[in-house]
N, CA, C and O atoms as a MOPAC input file, in Angstrom:
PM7 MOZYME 1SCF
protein

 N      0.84700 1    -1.16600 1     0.00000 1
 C      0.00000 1     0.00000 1     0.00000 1
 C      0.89600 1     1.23300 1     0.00000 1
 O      1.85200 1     1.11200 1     0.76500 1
 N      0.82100 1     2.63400 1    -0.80100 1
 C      1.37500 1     3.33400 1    -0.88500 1
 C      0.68400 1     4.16100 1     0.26400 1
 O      1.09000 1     4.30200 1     1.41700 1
 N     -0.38200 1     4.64200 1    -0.28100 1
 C     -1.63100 1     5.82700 1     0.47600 1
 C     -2.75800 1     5.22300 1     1.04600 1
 O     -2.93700 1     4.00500 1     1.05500 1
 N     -3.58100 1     6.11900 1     1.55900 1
 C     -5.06400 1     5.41300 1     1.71000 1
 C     -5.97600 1     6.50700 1     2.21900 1
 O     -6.10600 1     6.68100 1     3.43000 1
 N     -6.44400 1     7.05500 1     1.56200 1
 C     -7.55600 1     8.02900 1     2.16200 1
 C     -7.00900 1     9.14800 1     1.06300 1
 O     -5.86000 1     9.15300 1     0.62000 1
 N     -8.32000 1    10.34200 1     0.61500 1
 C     -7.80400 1    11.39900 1     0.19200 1
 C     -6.81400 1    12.13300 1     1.30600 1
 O     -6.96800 1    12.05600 1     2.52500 1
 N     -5.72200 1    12.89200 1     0.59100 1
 C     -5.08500 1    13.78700 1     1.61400 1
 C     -6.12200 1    15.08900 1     1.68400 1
 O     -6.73100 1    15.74700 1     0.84000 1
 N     -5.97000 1    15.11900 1     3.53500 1
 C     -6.83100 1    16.44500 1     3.89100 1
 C     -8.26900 1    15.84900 1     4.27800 1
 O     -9.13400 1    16.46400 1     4.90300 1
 N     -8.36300 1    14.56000 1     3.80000 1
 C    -10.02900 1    13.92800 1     4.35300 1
 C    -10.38500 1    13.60300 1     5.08300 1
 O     -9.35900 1    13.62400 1     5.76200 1
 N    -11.28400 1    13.13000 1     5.87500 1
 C    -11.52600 1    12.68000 1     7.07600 1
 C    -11.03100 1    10.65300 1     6.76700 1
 O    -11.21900 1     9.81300 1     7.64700 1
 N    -10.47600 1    10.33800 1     5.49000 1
 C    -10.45700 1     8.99000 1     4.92000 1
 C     -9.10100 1     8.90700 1     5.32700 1
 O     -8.64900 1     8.09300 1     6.13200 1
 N     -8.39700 1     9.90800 1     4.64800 1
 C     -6.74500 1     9.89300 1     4.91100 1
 C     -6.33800 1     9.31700 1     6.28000 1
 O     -6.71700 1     9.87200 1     7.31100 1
 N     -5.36500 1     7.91500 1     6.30900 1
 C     -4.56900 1     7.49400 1     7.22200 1
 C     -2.96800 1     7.66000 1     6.57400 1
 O     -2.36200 1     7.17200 1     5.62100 1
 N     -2.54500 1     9.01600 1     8.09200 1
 C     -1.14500 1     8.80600 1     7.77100 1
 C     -0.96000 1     8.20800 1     9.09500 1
 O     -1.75600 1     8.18200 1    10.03300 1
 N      0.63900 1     7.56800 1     8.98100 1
 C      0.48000 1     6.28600 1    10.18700 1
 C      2.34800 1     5.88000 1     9.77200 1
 O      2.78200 1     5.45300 1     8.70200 1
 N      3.21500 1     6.24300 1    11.19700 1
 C      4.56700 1     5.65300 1    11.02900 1
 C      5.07000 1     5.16000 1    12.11900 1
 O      5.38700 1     5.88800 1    13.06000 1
 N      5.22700 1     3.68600 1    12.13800 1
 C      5.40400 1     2.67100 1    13.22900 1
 C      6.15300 1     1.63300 1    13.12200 1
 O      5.20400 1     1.15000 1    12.50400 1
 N      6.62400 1     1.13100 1    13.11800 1
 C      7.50900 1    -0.23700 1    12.81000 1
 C      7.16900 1    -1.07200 1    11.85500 1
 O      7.82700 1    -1.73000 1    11.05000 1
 N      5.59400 1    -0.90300 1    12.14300 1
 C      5.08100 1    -2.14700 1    11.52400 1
 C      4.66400 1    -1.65300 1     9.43900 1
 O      4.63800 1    -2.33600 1     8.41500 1
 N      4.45600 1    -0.37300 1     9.69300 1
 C      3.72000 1     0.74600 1     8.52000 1
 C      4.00800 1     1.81200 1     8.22300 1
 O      4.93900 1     2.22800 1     8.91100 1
 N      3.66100 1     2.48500 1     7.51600 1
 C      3.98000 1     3.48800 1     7.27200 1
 C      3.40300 1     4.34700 1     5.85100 1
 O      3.69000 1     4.20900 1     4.66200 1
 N      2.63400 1     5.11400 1     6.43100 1
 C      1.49600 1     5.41400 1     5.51000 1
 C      1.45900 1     7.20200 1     5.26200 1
 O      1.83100 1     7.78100 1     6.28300 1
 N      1.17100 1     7.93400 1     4.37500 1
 C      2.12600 1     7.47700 1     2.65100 1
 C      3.41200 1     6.73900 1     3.30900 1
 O      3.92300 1     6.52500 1     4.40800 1
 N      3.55900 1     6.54800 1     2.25500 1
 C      4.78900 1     5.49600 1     1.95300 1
 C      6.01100 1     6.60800 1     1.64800 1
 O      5.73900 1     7.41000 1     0.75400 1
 N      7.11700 1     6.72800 1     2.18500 1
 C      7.68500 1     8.08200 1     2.41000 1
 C      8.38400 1     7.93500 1     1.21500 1
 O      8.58900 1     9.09900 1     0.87100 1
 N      8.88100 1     7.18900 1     0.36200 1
 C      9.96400 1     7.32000 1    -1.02400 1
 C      8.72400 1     7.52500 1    -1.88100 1
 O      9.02800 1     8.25900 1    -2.82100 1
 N      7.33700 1     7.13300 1    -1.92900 1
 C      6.36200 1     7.30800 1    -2.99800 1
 C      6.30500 1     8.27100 1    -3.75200 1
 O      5.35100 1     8.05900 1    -4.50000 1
 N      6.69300 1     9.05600 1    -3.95500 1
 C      6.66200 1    10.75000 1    -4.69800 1
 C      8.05400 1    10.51800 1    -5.52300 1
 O      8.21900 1    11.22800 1    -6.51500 1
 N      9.23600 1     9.41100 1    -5.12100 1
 C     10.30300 1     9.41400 1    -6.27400 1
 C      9.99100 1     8.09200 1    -6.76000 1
 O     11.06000 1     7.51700 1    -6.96300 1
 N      9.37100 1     7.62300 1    -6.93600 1
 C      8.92100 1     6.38100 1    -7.77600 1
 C      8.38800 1     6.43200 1    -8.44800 1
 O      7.21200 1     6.43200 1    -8.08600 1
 N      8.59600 1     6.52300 1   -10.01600 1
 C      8.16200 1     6.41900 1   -11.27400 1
 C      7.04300 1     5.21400 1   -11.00000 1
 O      5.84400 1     5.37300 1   -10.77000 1
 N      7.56100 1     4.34000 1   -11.06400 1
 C      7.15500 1     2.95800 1   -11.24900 1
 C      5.88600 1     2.65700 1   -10.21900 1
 O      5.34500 1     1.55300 1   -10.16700 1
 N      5.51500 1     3.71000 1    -9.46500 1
 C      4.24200 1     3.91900 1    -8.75000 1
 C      3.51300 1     5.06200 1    -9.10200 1
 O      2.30900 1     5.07500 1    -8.85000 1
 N      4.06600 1     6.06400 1    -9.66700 1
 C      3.72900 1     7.22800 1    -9.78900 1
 C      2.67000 1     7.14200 1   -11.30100 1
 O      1.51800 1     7.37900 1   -11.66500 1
 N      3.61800 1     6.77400 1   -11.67500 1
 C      3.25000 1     7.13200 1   -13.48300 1
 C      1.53700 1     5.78100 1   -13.54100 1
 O      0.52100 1     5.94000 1   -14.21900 1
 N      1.75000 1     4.99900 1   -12.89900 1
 C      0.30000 1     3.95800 1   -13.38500 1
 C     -0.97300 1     4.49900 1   -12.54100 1
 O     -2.18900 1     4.62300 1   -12.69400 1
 N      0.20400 1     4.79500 1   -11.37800 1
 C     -1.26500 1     5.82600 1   -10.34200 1
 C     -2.08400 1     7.25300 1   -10.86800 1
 O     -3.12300 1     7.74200 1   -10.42400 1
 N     -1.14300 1     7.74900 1   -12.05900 1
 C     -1.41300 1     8.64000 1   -12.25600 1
 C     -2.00700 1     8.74300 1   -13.45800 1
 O     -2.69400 1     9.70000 1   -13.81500 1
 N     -1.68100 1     7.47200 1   -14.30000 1
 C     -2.48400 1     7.06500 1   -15.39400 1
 C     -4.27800 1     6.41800 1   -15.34300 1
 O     -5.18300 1     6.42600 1   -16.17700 1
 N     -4.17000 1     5.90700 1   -13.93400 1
 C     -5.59600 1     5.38100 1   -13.75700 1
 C     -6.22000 1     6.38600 1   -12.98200 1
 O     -7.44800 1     6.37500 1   -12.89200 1
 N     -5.46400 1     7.36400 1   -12.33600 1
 C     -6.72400 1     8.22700 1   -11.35900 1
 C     -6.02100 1     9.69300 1   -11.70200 1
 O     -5.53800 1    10.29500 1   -10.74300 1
 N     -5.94900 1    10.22900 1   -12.86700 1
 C     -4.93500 1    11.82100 1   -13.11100 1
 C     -5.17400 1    12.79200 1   -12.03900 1
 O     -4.28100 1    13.62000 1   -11.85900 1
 N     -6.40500 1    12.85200 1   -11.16000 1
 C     -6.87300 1    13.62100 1   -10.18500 1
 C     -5.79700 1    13.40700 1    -8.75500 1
 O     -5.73900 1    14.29800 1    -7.90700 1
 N     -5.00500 1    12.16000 1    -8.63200 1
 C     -4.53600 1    11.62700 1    -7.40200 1
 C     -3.60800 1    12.44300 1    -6.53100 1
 O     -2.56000 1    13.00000 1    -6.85700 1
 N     -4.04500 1    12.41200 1    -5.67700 1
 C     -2.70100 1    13.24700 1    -4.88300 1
 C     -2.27100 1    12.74700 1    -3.58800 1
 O     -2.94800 1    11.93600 1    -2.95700 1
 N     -1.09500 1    13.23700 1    -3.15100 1
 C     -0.31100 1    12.86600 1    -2.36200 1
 C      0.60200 1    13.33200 1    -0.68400 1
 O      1.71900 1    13.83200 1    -0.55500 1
 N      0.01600 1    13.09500 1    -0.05900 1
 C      0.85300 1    13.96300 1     1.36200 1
 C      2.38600 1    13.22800 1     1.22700 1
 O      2.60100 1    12.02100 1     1.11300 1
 N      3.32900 1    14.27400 1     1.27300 1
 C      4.47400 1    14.10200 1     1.14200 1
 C      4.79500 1    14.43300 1     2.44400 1
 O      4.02100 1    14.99500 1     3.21800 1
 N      6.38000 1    13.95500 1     2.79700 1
 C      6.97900 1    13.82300 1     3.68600 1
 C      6.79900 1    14.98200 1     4.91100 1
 O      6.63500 1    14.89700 1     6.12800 1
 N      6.90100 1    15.97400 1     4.07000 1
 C      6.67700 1    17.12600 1     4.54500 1
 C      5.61100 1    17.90200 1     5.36100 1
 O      5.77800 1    18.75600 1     6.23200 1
 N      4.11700 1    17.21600 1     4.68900 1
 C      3.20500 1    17.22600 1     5.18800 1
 C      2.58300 1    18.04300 1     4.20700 1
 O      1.48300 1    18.54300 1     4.44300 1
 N      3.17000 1    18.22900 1     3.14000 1
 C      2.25000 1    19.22000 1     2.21300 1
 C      1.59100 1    18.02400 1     1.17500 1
 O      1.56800 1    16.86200 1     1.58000 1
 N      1.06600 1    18.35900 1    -0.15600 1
 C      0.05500 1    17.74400 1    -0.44400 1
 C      0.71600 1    17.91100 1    -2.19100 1
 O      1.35800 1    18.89800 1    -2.55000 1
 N      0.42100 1    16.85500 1    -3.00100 1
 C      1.15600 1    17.05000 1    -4.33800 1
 C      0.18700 1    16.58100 1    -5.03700 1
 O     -0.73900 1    16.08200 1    -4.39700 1
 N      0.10700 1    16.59300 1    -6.36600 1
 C     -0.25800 1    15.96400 1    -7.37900 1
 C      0.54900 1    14.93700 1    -7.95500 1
 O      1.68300 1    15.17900 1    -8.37000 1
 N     -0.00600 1    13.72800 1    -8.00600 1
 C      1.02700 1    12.42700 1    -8.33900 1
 C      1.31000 1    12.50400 1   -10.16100 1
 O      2.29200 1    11.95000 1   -10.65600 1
 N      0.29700 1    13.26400 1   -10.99700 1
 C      0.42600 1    13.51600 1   -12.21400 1
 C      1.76900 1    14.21900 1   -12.33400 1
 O      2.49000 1    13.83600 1   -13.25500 1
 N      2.43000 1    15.65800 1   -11.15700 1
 C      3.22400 1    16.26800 1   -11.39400 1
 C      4.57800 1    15.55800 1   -10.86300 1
 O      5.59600 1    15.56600 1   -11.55600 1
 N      4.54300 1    15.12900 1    -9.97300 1
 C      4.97000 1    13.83800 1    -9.24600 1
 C      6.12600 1    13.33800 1   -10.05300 1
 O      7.32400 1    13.61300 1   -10.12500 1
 N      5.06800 1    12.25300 1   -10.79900 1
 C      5.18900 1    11.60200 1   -11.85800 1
 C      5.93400 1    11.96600 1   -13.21200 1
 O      6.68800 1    11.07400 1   -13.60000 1
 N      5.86700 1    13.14500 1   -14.03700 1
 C      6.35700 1    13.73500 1   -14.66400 1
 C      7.52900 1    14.38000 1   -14.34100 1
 O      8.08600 1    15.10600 1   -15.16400 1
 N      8.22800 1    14.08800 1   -12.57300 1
 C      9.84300 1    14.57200 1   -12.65600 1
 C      9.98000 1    13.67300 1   -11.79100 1
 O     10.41200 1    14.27900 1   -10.81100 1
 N      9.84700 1    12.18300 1   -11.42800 1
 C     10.19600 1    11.16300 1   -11.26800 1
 C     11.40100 1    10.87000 1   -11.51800 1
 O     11.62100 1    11.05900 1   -12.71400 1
 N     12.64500 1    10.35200 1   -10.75000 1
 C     14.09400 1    10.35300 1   -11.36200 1
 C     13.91100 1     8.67500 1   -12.49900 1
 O     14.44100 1     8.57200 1   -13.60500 1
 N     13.30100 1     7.89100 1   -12.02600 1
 C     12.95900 1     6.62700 1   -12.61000 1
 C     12.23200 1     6.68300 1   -13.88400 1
 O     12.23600 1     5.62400 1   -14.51100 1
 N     11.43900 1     7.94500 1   -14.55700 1
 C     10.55300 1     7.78000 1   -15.20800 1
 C     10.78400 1     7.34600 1   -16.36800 1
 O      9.81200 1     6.89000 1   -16.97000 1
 N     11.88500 1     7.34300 1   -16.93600 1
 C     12.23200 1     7.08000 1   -18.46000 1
 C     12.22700 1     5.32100 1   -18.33700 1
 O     12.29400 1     4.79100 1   -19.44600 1
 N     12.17600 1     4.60700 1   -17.47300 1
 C     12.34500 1     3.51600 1   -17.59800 1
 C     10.95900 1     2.93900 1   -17.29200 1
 O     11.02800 1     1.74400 1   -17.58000 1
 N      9.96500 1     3.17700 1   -16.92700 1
 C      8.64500 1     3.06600 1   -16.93900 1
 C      7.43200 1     3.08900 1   -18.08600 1
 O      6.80000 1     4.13100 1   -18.26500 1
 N      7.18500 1     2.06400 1   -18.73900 1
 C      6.24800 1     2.01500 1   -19.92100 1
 C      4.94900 1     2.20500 1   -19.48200 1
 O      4.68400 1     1.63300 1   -18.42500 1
 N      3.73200 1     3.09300 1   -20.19700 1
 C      2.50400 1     2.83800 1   -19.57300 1
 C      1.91800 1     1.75700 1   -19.93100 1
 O      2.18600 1     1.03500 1   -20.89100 1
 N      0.98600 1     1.63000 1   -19.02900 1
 C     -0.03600 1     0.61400 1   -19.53900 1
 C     -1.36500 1     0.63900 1   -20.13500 1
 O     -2.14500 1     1.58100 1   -19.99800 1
 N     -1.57100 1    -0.27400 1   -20.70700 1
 C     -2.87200 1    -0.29400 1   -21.80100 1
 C     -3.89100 1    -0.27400 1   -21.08700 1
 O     -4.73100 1    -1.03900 1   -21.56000 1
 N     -4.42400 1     0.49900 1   -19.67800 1
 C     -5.50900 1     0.59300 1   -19.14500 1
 C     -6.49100 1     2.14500 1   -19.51000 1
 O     -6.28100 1     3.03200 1   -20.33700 1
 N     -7.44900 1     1.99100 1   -18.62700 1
 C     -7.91600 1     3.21200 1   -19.31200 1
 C     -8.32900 1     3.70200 1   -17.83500 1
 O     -8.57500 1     2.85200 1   -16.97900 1
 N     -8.41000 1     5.18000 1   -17.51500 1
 C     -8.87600 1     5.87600 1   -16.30500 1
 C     -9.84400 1     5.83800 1   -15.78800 1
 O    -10.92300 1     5.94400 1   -16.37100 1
 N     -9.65900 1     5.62600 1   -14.16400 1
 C    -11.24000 1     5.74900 1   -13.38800 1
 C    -11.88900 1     6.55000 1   -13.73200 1
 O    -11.34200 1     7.37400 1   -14.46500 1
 N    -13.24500 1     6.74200 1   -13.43800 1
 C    -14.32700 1     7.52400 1   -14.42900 1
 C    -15.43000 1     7.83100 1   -12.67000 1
 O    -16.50000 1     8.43800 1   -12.71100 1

């Protein structure tokens, strides 16, 4: 699991413990999570380390990994 809840929602669980760790704190430099998350939901966003809040589309587009990441033949939540 990377995320879980909109960031800022009453859904959002952030959570860092031994066991978890929620966002997932490298998630924002991972192509290879970024770019399919952002291909199936373009709206998605992200609480970063920091505590501020991103867009995984923009994310995604300066990803250090991204050139090595192919999309996939899916089509976007609706």
């Amino acid at each position: 699991m990377v995320a879980y809840g909109e960031p800022g929602a009453d859904d959002e669980v952030v959570r860092s413990d031994e066991r978890l760790t929620l966002p997932h704190p490298r998630a924002h430099e991972r192509g290879f999570v970024l770019l399919p998350w952002a291909q199936v939901d373009p709206a998605a966003r992200l609480r970063l380390a920091d505590g501020s809040v991103a867009d995984v589309a923009g994310l995604a587009a300066s990803a250090p990994d991204r050139d090595g990441v192919r999309p996939a033949d899916i089509e976007p939540l609706r």
